[in-house]
C-alpha positions in Angstrom: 74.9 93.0 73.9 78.0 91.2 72.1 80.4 93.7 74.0 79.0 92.1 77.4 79.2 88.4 76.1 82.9 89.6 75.1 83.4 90.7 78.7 81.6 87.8 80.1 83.7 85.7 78.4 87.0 87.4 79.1 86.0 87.8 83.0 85.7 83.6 82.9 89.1 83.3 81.7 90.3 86.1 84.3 88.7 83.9 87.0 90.8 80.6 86.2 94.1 82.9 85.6 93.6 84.6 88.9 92.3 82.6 91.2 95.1 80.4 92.4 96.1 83.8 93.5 93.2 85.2 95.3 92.7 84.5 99.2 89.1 84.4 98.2 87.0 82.4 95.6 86.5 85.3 92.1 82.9 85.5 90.8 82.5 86.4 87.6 80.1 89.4 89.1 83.2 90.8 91.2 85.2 90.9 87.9 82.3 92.5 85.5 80.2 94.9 88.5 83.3 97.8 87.7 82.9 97.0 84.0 79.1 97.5 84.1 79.0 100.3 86.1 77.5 103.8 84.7 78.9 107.0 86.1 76.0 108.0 87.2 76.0 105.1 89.7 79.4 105.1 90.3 79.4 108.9 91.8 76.2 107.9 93.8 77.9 104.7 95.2 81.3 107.1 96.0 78.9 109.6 97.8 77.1 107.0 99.8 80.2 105.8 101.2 81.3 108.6 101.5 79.2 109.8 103.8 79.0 106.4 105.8 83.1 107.0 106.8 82.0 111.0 107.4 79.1 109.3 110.0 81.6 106.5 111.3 84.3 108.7 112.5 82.0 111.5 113.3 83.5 114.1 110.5 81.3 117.0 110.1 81.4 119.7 107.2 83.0 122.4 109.8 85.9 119.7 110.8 86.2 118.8 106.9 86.6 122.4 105.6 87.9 124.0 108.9 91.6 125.6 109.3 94.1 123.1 109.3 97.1 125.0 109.9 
């Protein structure tokens, strides 16, 4: 618990250094989501958009592991 009051704290600082920078406002959840993240849910979050880009530009398994010579 004190290593997430660390980060909290930190990621409050990081918003006042970075935001005069930013085109858009920083949140304190932008800066500590990648932080907080498992690996477990980070492979399931890569996978599920993953396969949203495979169903928006119509990619199929044959056209991904096909013969691209």
């Amino acid at each position: 618990m004190a290593l997430k009051k660390k980060d909290q704290r930190t990621a409050y600082y990081l918003i006042w250094l970075l935001s005069p920078y930013c085109k858009e406002p920083l949140s304190m959840e932008k800066i500590l989501e990648p932080l907080w993240v498992t690996p477990e849910e980070r492979r399931a979050k890569n996978l599920k958009d993953r396969e949203e880009l495979k169903r928006e530009f119509g990619i199929t398994e044959e056209h991904h592991h096909g013969d691209h010579r």
